[in-house]
C-alpha positions as CSV (number, residue, x, y, z in Angstrom):
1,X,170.5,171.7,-83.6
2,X,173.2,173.8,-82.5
3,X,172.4,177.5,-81.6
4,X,174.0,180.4,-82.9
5,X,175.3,183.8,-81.6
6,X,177.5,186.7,-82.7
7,X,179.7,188.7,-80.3
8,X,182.0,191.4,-79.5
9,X,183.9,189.3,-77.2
10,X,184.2,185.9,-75.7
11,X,184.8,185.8,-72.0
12,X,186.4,182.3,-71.2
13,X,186.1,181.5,-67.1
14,X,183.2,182.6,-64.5
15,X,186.2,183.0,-61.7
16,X,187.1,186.6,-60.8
17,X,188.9,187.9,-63.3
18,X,186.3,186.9,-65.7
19,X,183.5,188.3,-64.6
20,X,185.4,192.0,-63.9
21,X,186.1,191.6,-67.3
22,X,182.6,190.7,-68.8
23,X,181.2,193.7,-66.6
24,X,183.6,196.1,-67.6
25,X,183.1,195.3,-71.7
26,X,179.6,195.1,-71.0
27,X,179.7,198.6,-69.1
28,X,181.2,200.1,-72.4
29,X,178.6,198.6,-75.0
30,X,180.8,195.8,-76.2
31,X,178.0,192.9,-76.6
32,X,179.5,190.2,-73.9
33,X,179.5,186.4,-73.8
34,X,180.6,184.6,-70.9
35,X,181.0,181.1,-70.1
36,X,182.1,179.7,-67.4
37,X,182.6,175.1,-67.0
38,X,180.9,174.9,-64.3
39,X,179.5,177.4,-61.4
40,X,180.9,180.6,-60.7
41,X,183.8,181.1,-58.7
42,X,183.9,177.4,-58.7
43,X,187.4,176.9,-57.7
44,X,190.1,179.7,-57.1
45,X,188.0,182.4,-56.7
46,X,185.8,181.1,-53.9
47,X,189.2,179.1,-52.0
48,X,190.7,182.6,-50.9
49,X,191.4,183.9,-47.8
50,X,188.9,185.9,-48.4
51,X,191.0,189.6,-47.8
52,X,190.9,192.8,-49.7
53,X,194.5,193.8,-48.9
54,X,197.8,195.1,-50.1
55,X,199.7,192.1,-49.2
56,X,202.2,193.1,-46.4
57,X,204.6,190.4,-47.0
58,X,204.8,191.5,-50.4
59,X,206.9,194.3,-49.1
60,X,209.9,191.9,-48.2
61,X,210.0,190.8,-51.7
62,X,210.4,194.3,-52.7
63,X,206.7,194.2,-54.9
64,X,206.1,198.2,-54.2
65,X,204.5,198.6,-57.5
66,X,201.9,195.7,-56.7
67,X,201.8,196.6,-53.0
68,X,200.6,200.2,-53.9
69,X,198.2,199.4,-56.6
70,X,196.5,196.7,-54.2
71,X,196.2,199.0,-51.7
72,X,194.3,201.8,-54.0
73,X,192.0,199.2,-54.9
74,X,191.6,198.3,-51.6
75,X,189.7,201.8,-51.1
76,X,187.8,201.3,-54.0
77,X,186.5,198.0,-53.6
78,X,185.2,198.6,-50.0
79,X,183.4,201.6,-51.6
80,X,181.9,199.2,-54.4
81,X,180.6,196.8,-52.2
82,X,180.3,197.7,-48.5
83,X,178.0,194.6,-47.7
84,X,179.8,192.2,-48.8
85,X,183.4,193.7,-47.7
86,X,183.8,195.9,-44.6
87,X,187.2,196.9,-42.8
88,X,189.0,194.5,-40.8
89,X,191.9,195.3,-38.0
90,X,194.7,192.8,-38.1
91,X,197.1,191.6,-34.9
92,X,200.9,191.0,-35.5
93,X,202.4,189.7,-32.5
94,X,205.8,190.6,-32.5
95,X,208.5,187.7,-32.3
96,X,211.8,189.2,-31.6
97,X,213.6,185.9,-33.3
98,X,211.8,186.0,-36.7
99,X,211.6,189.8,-37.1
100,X,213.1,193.1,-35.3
101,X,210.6,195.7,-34.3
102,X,211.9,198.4,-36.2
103,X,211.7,196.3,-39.7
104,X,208.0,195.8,-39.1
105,X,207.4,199.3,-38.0
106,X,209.1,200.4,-41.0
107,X,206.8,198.4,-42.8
108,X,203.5,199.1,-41.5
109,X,204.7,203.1,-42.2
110,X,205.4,202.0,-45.7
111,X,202.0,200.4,-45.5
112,X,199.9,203.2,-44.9
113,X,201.5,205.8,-47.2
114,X,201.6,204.0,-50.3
115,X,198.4,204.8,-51.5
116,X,195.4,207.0,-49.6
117,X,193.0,205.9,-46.9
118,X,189.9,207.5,-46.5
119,X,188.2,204.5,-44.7
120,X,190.8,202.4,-42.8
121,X,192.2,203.6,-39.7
122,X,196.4,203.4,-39.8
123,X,198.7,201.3,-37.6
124,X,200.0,201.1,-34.3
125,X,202.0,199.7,-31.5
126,X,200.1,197.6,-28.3
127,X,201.0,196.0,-25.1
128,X,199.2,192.9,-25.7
129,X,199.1,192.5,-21.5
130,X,196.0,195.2,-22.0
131,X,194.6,195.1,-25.6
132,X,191.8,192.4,-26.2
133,X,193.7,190.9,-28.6
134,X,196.4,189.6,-26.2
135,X,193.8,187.6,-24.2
136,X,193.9,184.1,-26.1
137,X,197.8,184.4,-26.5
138,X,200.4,182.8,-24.8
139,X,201.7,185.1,-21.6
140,X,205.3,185.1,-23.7
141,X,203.6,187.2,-26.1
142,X,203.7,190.8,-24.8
143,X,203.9,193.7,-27.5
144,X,202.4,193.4,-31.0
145,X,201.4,195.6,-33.8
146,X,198.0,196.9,-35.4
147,X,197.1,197.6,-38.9
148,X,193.8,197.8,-41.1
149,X,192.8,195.4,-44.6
150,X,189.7,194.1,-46.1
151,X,187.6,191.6,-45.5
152,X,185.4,190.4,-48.9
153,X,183.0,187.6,-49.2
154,X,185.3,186.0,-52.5
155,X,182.5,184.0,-53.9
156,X,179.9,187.0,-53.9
157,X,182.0,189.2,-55.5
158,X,182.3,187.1,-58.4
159,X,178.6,186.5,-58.2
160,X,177.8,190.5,-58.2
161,X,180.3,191.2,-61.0
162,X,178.5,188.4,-63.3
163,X,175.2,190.3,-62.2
164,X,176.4,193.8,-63.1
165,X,177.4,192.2,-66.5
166,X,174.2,190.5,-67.4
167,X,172.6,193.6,-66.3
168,X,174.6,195.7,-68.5
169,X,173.9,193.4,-71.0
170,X,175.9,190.7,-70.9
171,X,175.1,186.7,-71.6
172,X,176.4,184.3,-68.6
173,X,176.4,180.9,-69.8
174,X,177.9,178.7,-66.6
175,X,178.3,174.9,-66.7
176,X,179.6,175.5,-70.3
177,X,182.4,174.9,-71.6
178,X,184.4,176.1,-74.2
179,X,184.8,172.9,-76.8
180,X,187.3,175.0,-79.5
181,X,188.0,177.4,-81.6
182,X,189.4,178.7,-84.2
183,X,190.3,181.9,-86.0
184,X,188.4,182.3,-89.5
185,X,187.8,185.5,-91.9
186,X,188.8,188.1,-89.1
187,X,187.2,186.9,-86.2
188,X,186.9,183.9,-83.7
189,X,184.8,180.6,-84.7
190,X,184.1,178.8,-81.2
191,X,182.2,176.0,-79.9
192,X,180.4,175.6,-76.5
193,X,178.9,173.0,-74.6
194,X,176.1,173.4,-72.2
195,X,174.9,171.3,-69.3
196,X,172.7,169.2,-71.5
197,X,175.6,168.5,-74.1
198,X,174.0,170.8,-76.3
199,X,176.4,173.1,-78.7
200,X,176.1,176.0,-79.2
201,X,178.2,178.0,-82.4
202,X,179.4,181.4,-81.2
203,X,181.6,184.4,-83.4
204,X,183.2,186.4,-81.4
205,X,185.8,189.2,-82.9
206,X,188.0,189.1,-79.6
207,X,188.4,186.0,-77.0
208,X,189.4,186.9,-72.9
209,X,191.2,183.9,-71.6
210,X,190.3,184.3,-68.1
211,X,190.2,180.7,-67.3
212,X,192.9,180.6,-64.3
213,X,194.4,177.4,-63.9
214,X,193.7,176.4,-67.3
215,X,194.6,179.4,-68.9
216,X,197.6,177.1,-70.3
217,X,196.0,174.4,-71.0
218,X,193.6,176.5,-73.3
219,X,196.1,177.8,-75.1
220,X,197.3,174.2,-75.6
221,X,193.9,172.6,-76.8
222,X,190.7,174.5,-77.4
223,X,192.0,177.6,-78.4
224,X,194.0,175.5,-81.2
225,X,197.7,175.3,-80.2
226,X,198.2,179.2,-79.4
227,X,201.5,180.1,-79.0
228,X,202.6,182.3,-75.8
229,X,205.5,183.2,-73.6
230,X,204.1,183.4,-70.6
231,X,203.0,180.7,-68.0
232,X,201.8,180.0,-64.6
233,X,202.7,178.5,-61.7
234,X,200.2,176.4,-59.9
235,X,200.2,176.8,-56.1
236,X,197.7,175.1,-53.4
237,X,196.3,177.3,-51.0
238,X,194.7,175.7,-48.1
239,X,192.5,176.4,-45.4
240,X,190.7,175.3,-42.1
241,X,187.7,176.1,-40.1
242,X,187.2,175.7,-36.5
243,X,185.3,176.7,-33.7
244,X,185.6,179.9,-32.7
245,X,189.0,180.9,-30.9
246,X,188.7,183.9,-29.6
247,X,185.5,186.6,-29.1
248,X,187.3,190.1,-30.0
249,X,186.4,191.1,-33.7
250,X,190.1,191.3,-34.4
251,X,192.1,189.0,-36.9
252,X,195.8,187.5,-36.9
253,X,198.4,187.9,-38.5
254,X,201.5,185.0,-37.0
255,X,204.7,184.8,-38.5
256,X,205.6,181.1,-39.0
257,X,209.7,180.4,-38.3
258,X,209.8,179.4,-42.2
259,X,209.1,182.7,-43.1
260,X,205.8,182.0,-44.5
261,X,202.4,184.0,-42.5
262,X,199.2,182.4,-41.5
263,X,195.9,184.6,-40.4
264,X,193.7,183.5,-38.3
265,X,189.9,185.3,-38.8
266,X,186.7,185.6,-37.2
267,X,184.2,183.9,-40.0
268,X,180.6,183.4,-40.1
269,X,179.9,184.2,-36.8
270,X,180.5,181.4,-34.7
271,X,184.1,179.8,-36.2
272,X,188.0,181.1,-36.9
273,X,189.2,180.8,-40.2
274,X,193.1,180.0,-40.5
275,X,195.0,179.4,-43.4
276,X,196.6,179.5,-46.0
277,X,199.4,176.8,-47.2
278,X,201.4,177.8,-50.1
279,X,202.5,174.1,-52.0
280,X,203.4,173.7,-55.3
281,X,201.1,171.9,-57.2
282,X,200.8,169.4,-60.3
283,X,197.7,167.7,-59.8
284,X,193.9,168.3,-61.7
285,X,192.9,171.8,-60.3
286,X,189.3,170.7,-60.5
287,X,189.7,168.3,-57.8
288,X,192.5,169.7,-55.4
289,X,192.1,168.7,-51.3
290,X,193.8,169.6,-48.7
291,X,196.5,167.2,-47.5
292,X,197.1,165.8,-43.5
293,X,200.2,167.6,-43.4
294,X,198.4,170.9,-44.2
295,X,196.1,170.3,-41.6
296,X,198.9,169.8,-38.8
297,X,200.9,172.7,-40.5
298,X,198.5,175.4,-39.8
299,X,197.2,173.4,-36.2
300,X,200.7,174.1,-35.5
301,X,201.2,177.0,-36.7
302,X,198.4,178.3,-34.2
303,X,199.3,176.5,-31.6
304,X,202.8,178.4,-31.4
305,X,200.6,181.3,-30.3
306,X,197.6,180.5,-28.5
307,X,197.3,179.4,-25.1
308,X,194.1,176.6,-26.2
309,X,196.0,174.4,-28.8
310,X,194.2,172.9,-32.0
311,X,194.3,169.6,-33.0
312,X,193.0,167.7,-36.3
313,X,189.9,166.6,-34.7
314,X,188.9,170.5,-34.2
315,X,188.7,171.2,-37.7
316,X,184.7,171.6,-38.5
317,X,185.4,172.7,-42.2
318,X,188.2,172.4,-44.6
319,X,188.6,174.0,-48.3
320,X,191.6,174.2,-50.9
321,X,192.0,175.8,-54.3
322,X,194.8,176.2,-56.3
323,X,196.3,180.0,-57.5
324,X,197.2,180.5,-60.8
325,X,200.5,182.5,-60.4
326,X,202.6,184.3,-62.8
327,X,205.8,182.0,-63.7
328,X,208.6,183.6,-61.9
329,X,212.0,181.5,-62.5
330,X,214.2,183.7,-60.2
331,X,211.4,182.4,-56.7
332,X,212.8,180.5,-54.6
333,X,210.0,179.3,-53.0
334,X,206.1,179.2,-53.8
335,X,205.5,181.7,-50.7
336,X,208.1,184.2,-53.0
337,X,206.3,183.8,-56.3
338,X,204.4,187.5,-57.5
339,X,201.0,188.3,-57.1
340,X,200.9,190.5,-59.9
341,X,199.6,189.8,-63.0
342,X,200.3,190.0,-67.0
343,X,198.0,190.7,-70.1
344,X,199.3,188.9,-73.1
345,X,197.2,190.1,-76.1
346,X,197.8,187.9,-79.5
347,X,196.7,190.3,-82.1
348,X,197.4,188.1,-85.3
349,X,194.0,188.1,-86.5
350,X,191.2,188.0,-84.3
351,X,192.3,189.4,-80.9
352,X,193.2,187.1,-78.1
353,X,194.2,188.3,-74.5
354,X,195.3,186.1,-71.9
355,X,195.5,186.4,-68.4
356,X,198.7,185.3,-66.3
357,X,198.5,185.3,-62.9
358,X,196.8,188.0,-60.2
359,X,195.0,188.6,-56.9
360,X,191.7,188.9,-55.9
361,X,191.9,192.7,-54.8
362,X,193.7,193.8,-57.7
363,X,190.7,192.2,-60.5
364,X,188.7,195.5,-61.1
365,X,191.9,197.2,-62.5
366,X,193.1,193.9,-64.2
367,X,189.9,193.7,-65.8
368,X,189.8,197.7,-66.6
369,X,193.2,197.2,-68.2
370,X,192.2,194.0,-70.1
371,X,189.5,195.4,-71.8
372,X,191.5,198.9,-73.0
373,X,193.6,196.6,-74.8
374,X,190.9,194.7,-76.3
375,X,188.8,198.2,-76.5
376,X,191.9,198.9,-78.8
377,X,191.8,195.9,-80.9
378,X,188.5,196.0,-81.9
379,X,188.8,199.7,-82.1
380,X,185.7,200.5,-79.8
381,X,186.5,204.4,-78.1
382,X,184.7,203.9,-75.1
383,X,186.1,204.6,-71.7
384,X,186.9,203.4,-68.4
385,X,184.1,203.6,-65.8
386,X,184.3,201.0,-63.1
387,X,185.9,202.7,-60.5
388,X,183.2,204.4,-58.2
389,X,181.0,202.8,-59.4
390,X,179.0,199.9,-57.2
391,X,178.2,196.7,-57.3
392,X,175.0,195.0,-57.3
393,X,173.3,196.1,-53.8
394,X,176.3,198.4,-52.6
395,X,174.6,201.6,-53.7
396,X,173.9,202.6,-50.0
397,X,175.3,205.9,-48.4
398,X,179.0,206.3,-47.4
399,X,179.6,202.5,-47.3
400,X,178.0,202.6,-43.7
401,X,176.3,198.8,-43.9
402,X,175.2,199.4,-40.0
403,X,173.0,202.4,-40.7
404,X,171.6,200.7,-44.0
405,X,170.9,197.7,-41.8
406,X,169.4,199.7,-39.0
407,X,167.2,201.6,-42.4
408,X,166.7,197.5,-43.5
409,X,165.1,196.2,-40.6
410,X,162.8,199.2,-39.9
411,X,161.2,198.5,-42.9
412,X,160.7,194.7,-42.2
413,X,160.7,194.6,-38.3
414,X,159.7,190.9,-38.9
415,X,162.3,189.5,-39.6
416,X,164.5,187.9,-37.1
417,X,168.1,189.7,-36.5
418,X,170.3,187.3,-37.8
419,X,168.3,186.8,-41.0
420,X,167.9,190.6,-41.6
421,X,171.8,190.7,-40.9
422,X,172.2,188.0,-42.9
423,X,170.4,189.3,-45.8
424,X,171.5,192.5,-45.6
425,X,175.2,191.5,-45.8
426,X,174.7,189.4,-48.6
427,X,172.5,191.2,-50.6
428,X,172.9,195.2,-49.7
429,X,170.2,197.0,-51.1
430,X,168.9,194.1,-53.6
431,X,167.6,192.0,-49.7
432,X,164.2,193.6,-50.8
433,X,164.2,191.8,-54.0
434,X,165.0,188.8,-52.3
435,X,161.8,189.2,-50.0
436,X,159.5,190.1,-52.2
437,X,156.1,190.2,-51.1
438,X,156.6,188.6,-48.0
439,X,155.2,190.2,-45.1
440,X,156.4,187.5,-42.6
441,X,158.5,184.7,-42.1
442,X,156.3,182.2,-43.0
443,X,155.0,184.2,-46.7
444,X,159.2,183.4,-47.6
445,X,158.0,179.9,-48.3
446,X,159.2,176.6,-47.1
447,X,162.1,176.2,-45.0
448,X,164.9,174.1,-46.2
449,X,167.4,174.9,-43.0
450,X,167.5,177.5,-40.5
451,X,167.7,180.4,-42.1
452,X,167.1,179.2,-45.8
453,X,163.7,180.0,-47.0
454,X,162.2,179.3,-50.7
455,X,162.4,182.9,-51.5
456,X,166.3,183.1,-51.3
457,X,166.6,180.2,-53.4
458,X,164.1,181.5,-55.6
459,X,166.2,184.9,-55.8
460,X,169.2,183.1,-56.9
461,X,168.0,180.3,-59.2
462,X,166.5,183.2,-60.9
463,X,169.3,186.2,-60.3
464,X,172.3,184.5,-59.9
465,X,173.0,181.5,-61.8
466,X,172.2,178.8,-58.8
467,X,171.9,175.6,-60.1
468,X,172.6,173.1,-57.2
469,X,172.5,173.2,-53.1
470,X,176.2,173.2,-53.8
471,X,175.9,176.6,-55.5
472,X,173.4,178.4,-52.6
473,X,175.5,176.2,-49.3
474,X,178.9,177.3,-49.8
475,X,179.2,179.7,-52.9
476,X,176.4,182.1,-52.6
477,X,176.4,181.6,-49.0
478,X,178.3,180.0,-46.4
479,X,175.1,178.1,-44.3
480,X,176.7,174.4,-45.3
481,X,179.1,175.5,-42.9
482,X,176.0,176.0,-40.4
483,X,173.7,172.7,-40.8
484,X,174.9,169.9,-39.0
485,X,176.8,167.1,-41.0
486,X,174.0,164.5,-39.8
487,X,171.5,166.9,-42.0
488,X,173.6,168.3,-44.9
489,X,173.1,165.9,-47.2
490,X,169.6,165.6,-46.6
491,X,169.5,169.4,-47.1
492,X,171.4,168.9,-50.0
493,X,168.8,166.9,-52.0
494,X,166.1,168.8,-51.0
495,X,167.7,172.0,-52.8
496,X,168.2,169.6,-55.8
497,X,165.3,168.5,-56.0
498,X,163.4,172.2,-55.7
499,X,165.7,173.4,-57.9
500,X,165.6,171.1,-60.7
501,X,161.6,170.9,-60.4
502,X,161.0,174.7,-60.7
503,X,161.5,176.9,-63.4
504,X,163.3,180.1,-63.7
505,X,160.6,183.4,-63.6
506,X,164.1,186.2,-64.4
507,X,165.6,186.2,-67.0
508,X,169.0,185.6,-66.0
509,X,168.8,181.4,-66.5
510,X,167.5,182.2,-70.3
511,X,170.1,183.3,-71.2
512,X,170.9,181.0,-74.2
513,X,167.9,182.5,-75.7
514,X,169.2,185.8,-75.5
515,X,172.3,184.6,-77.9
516,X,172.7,187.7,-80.4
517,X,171.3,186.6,-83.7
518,X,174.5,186.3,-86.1
């Protein structure tokens, strides 16, 4: 027997864009449903390179408009969510035979007066023979430039938005899909599938096409043959992980002789993450991979500037996904396609708005602008509200994570550093939830790897939608990355088995019986 529900709007896709959507209708009384195919930030949204920034390069391309609005929301997001993002100082070595000083000066000025900065120090000239940063470099290499971005834990960010949303009200239904739908008598008729194959009948007066890659192909199918003028483009995006190259707490920025940029960041602690590729794509974006010639691209790429080359075999961790970019006929190349994005709203009947295209750092004020559309269309007169206001466990003092951490492990000196670190980055404020009663390391319950105790996988079966080891090792957190490969899968089926034995004590997993009677 099919369940029923009745909504204000119908979120489609749990990637980034659809969860700042569903918490921003949420936040303004709209009753929300989202579903999302499979977990959260499944694919795109967790296959970033993980930065909160304005997009530099942009500037070449002549993208002021984008450039500034990314870098006001750059201010605003590290407000939101100081554990999981936090500043981050990049290092452009200069190369006199791929760019002249004074066009990358001229930039970095541009750079820090589009849009204020009230956290992130401004650029400047080094002599790389003396700064830090110049260390791991080849000797060649002897002036470069610094300036400040973001760094943001992708995957988390959709997690926390989700959260905010169900808090606010919202229903988050993920490893459900969308089956059709169809407009009937003023508002949406759609059909759902949940894990189990169940369906699930939903009315909705508005649909949000968030679902990124497939945005077109929902258009296409479920959403019965919708007409639109827009498109995207697909583009893979790859990355590598490896040891780590270098100890400063600086990233890179290296210009590549084809024009394109590759960074190269300190990650989880102990590794460098370097990336990304920019290939045009035409595969199934469910099950993209990076390619051998990706992985020797960006081994290369490094290797042009650092003294202790990279090979293959040096790569512990690898990830691709594939960005969903606005269609833009006049790029040459995928490197010059925009990041910017486009709301189409149909309005011939029920309302549908689609998403084209976008960036992770610019979602907030897609999703604030989605939802004023919609908020017009289904003539609802509340207002905007997301800006300055935080995310789940970001509500500490003057985004300053070191003092709340200091605060943090006075009032649990039992935990060990790392873990209260650990904890503290990924959860902010909310790390007390996630501890509970616990009063020492062993009262968090069984161990399942270094670091991962019963508790935190109670916390997120329960809070945040965390369904499989897949969902807590490299989506909710990064500690796949940190258990051996001779153990992972062992690890793996362990979570599995916990998970699917115990049953949810929050609320958040019920949600299909929270579906708004019709």
């Amino acid at each position: 027997m099919a369940q029923r529900g009745q909504y204000d709007l119908l979120v489609v896709g749990g990637g980034i864009n659809g969860a700042g959507i569903a918490r921003d209708a949420a936040g303004r009384g709209l009753s929300v449903l989202l579903c999302e195919k499979d977990d959260l930030a499944s694919h795109t949204s967790s296959s970033s390179t993980k930065l909160i920034h304005g997009g530099l390069r942009y500037l070449e391309y002549g993208e002021f408009k984008l450039v500034r609005k990314a870098l006001q929301e750059r201010e605003v997001l590290l407000h939101a969510a100081p554990h999981i993002m936090w500043p981050l100082r990049f290092v452009m070595p200069h190369m006199p035979n791929l760019r002249p000083a004074w066009m990358i000066r001229a930039g970095l000025f541009l750079y820090d007066h589009l849009a204020r900065r009230e956290l992130l120090p401004g650029s400047r000239g080094i002599d790389m023979r003396r700064h830090p940063a110049g260390e791991p470099l080849v000797d060649s290499i002897r002036r470069g430039f610094v300036y400040s971005d973001g760094w943001v834990d992708d995957a988390r960010l959709v997690a926390l938005n989700a959260l905010d949303a169900h808090e606010r009200g919202a229903t988050v239904l993920t490893r459900t899909r969308l089956v059709g739908a169809e407009r009937s008598e003023g508002e949406w008729h759609a059909t759902l599938e949940g894990p189990a194959g169940e369906r699930i009948d939903v009315h909705a007066r508005a649909i949000a096409n968030a679902a990124g890659p497939w945005v077109g192909d929902l258009l296409k199918g479920a959403l019965g043959n919708t007409r639109t003028r827009h498109s995207v483009r697909l583009v893979k995006g790859s990355h590598i992980v490896t040891k780590r190259l270098f100890s400063h707490d600086h990233a890179y920025i290296f210009q590549n002789p084809d024009k394109r940029i590759i960074f190269a960041i300190p990650y989880e602690a102990d590794y460098t993450l370097i990336g990304t590729t920019d290939i045009e794509y035409g595969g199934d974006a469910s099950k993209v991979e990076i390619g051998a010639d990706e992985i020797r691209y960006l081994c290369d790429s490094i290797n042009r500037y650092f003294k202790h080359h990279i090979s293959p075999e040096d790569v512990c961790w690898s990830y691709s996904g594939v960005r969903p970019l606005l269609e833009d006929e006049t790029a040459e190349n995928a490197s010059a396609v925009t990041r910017d994005y486009l709301l189409e709203l149909d309005a011939g009947g029920a309302p549908l708005l689609s998403v084209f295209g976008g960036k992770i750092t610019t979602f907030r004020k897609l999703a604030e602008e989605a939802v004023d559309k919609l908020a017009d269309a289904l003539q609802s007169p509340a207002r905007t509200w997301t800006e300055g206001v935080p995310l789940p466990g970001g509500d500490f003092a003057d985004a300053d994570f070191e003092r709340f951490l200091r605060e943090f492990q006075q009032h649990h000196p039992w935990l060990p550093p790392a873990l209260a670190r650990r904890y503290a980055r990924a959860y902010g404020t909310r790390a007390a939830r996630v501890i509970g009663a616990a009063r020492s390391v062993e009262e968090l319950g069984e161990a399942f790897a270094p670091g991962l105790y019963e508790a935190e996988l109670r916390y997120l079966r329960d809070n945040e939608w965390a369904l499989r080891a897949e969902d807590v090792l490299w989506r909710r957190s990064k500690l796949g990355l940190h258990i051996g490969r001779a153990s992972l899968d062992e690890v793996s089926q362990r979570i599995d088995r916990w998970l699917a034995s115990a049953t949810p004590t929050a609320p958040s997993l019920r949600a299909a019986s929270r579906l708004h009677s019709p």
